[in-house]
C-alpha positions in Angstrom: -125.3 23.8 12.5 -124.3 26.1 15.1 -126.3 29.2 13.0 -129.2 27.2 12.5 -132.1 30.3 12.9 -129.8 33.2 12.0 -130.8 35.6 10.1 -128.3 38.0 7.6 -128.7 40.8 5.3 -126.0 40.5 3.0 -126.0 44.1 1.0 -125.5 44.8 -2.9 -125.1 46.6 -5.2 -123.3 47.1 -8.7 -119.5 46.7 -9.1 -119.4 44.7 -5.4 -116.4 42.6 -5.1 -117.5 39.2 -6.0 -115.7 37.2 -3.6 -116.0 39.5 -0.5 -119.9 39.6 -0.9 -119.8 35.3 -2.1 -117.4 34.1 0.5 -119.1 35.0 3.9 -122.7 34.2 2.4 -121.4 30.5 2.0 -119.4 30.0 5.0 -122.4 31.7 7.1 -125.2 29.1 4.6 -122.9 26.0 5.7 -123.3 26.9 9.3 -127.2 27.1 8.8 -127.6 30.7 8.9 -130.5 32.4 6.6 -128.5 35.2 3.9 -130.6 37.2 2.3 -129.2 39.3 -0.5 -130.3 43.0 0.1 -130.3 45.5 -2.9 -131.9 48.9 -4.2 -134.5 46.8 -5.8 -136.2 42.9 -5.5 -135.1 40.4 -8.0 -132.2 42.5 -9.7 -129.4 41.3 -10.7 -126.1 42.9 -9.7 -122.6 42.4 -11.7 -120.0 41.8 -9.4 -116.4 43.7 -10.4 -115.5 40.5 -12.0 -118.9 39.6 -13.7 -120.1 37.3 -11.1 -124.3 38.3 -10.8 -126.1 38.0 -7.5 -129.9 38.6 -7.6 -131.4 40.5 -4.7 -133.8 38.7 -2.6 -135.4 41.9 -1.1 -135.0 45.4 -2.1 -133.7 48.0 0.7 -137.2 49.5 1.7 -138.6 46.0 2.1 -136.4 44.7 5.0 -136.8 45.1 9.0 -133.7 45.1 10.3 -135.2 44.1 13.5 -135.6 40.8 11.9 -132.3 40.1 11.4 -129.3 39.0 13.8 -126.8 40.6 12.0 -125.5 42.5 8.7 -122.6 42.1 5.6 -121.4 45.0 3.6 -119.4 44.0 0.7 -116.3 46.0 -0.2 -115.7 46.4 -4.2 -117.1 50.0 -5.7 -120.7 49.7 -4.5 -120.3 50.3 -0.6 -119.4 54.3 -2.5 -123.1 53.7 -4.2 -124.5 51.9 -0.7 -124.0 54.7 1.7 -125.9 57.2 -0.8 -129.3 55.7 0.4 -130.8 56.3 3.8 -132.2 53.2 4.6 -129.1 51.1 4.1 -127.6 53.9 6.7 -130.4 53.3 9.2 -130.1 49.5 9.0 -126.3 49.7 9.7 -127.3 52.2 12.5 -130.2 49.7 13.9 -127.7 47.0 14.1 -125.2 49.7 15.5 -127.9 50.5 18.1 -128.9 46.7 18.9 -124.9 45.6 18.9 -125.6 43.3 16.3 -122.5 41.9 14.5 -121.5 44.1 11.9 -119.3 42.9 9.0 -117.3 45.2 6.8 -114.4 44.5 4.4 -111.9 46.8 2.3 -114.3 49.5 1.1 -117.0 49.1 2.9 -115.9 51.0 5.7 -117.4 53.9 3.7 -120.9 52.7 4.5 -119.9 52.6 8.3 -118.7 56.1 8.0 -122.0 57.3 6.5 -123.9 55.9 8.6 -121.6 57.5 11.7 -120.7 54.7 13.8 -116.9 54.6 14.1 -116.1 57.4 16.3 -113.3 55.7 18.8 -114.1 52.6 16.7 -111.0 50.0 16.3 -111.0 48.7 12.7 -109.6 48.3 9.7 -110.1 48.5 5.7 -108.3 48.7 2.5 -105.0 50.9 3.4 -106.9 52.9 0.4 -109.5 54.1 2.7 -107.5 54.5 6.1 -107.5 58.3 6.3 -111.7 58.3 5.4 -111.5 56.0 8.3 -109.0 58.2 10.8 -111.0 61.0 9.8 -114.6 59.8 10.8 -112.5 58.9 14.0 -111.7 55.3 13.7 -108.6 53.8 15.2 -107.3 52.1 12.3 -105.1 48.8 12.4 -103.4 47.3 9.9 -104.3 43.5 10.5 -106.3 41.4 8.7 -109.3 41.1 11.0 -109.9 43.9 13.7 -112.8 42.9 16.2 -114.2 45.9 18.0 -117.2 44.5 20.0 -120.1 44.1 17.3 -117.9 45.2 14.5 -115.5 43.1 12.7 -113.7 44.6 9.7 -110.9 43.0 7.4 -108.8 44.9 4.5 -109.1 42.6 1.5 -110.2 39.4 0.1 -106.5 37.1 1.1 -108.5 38.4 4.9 -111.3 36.2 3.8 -111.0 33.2 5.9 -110.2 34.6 9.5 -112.8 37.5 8.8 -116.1 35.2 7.5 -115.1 32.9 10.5 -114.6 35.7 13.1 -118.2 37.1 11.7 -119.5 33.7 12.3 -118.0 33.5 15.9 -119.7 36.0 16.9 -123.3 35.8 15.4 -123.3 32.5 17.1 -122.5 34.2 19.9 -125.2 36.3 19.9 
């Protein structure tokens, strides 16, 4: 259990896509590592594009990020609802700051570029959102996994597997 003592915020909100916010939670829970779903409220329930619900452990303003070892941001529709609230921006700037592991996926680059980190940033995203990337002033790839010190990105779910396992890699490194 090589996360064993790891703590995650795993962010939500409405219309995420179900398996990028599902898949990393497991793979980083069968390692050991403590997820806690992060949402606008505590004890909501949030539909997933497909209908899968996940229930919010915390709501935003409850959460230290200085607590935590490292943070998720599902792709789907909500990272465009995510990035409209300032303290899901400061907790992806405190992990920014502390070069925590950062993990984004398809969409969610848009919370990254709210929040102002990727300025000579190598990543990647959904091809949909490459010139919101390039324009925040990204380097973009087109591969399924891009690791650029604390951040890993990945474009879409079929990235799933290298990109929860890259995330894990480097959490336990830290």
């Amino acid at each position: 259990m090589r996360l064993q003592g790891k703590k995650v915020i795993q962010l939500v909100s409405k219309d995420f896509e179900d398996l990028e916010l599902w898949y990393p939670l497991l793979r980083l829970q069968e390692e050991g590592a403590t997820v806690h779903l992060v949402g606008e409220k505590a004890g909501e329930v949030y539909s997933g594009k497909y209908g899968v619900p996940a229930s919010s452990d915390y709501a935003f303003d409850e959460i230290d990020p200085a607590n935590y070892d490292g943070i998720l941001v599902p792709g789907g529709w909500s990272p465009d609802k995510l990035r409209r609230y300032d303290s899901v921006l400061n907790m992806v700037r405190h992990m920014n700051e502390h070069h925590k592991p950062i993990g984004e996926i398809c969409h969610a680059g848009w919370v990254l570029i709210s929040a102002g980190i990727l300025e000579g940033r190598k990543v990647t995203s959904t091809p949909g959102i490459k010139d919101d990337m390039v324009n925040a002033g990204a380097i973009w790839h087109d591969e399924a996994v891009v690791k650029d010190g604390h951040i890993i990105s990945a474009r879409r779910p079929p990235d799933l597997p290298p990109y929860a396992k890259a995330f894990a890699d480097l959490l336990a490194e830290s």
